[in-house]
C-alpha positions, 0 to 999 in steps of 0.5 A: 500500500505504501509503495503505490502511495509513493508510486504516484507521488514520485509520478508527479516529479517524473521520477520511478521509485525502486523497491528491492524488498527492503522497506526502509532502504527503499522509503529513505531511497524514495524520499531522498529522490523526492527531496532532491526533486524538490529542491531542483523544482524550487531551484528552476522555478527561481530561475525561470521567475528570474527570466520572467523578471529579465523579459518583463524589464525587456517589455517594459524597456520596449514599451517605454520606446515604443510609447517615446517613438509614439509621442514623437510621432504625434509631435511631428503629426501635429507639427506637420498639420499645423505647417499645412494650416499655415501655408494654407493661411499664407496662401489665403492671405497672398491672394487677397493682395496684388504683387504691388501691393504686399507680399507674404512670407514666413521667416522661422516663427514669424508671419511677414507681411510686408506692404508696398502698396502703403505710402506717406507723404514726403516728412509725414505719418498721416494714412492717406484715405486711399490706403484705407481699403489696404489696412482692411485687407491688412486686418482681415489677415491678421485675423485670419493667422490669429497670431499672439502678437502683432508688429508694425514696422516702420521705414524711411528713405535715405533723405535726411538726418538719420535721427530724423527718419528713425522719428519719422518712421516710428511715427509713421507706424505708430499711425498704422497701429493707431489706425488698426486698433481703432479698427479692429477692437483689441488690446493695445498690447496685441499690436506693438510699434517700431520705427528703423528709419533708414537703418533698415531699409525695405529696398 
């Protein structure tokens, strides 16, 4: 009876017990066996836990490469719609003026519009009514790109002092950021000026 009882539990540890008759040799010869598989179970089962542990690190290590490699790739997503959106933008914005008149370019992170077709008067900043319709263009522009910021520059020809034409010019586009205020209802800090005089000449 006890062999058949340590028959089936030596099955479990694929291991065959011998029995030669002699019951305590054999008893002591089965639980030794017994141990010894145990042990050995215990043994591999630390090992494998140990590689489970190494390939749970390696997934974990995946994935975290795989989640950068995903963002990243979002990033470049959301980056290229929103270079398409602006080009799309610039270009709406091109079409509403002649060459004459302005031209559009983006230069790093800005929107340049730069005007042609708006002039003054020899040694004055007053916006003639004809370049009222030009300003409205202007503004609708603006509106369209809905930038954070918005700046008027103002330039000047060769004629003259330099600290004259710096003056002048900073009037002249300061008159252009009076008149865009007026007329578009915003913060005065939305739309800044700057005069260059001839320093910074446009031609």
């Amino acid at each position: 009876m006890f062999e058949e009882i340590l028959a089936d539990i030596s099955m479990e540890f694929n291991y065959e017990p011998k029995f030669n008759n002699d019951i305590v040799n054999d008893f002591k010869d089965a639980k030794d066996d017994i141990v010894l598989s145990l042990k050995n179970l215990k043994e591999e089962n630390l090992e494998l836990k140990s590689e489970v542990n190494a390939l749970q690190n390696q997934i974990d290590e995946m994935q975290g490469k795989l989640d950068n490699l995903q963002s990243e790739q979002q990033k470049v997503a959301n980056e290229l719609k929103a270079k398409k959106e602006l080009e799309a933008k610039i270009k709406a914005i091109e079409d509403q003026f002649d060459r004459s008149e302005a031209l559009v370019f983006h230069s790093e992170n800005k929107v340049i519009l730069r005007l042609y077709g708006l002039s003054f008067k020899s040694g004055k900043s007053d916006i003639l009514p004809k370049y009222f319709q030009l300003l409205t263009r202007v503004q609708n522009a603006i509106r369209k790109l809905s930038p954070e910021l918005v700046v008027v520059e103002g330039h000047t020809d060769a004629i003259g002092n330099d600290a004259y034409n710096l003056n002048l010019s900073r009037l002249r586009a300061n008159s252009v950021r009076s008149y865009l205020l007026a007329n578009m209802g915003v913060e005065e800090s939305f739309i800044l000026a700057e005069g260059f005089g001839k320093a910074k000449p446009v031609a």
